[in-house]
C-alpha positions as CSV (number, residue, x, y, z in Angstrom):
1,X,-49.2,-31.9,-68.9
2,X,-48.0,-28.7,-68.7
3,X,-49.8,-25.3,-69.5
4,X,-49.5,-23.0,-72.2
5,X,-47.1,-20.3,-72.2
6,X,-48.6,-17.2,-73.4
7,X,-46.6,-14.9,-75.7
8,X,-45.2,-11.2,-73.9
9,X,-45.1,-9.4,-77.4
10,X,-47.4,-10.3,-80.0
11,X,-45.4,-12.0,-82.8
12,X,-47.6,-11.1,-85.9
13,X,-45.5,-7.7,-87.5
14,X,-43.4,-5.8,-86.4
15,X,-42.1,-5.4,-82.8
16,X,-44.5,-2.4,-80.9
17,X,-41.9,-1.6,-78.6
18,X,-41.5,1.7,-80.2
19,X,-44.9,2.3,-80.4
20,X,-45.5,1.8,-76.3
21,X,-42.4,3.9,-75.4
22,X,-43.8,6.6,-77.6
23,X,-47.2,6.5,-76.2
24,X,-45.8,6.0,-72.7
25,X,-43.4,9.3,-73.1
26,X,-46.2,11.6,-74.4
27,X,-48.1,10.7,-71.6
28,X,-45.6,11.2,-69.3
29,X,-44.9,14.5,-70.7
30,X,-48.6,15.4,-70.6
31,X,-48.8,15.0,-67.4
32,X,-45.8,16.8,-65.9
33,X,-45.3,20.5,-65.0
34,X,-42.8,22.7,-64.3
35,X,-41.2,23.2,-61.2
36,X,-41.2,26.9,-60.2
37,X,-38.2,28.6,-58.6
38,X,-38.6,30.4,-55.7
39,X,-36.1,32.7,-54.5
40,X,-36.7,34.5,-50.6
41,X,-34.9,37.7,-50.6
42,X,-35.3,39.5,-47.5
43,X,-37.1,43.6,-47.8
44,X,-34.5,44.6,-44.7
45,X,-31.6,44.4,-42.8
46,X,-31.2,40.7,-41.2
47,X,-31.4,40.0,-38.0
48,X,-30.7,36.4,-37.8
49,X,-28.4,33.9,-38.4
50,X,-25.4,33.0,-37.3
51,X,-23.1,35.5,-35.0
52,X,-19.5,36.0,-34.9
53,X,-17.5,33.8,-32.4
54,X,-14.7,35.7,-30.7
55,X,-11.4,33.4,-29.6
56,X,-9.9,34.2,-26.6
57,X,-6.5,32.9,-26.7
């Protein structure tokens, strides 16, 4: 004897797929920020980095 299957989706009405990816996006939404941008811009003359390379031919 097998066992029951159970049903996923109710059957009775119509399908609440909608519904849940509508819940499921506000609170998505809800719970996200906004990423800042940040942008480092050095107050004086730079002193590092890469140098010149000289070829000696």
């Amino acid at each position: 004897m097998l066992p029951k299957q159970g049903d996923l989706l109710a059957t009775a009405g119509p399908s609440p797929v909608a519904d849940i990816v509508q819940q499921t996006v506000a609170v998505l939404v809800e719970h996200t920020i906004d990423i800042p941008r940040i942008s480092v811009v050095p107050r004086g003359p730079v002193k590092s980095g890469p140098s010149r390379i000289s070829r000696r031919t």
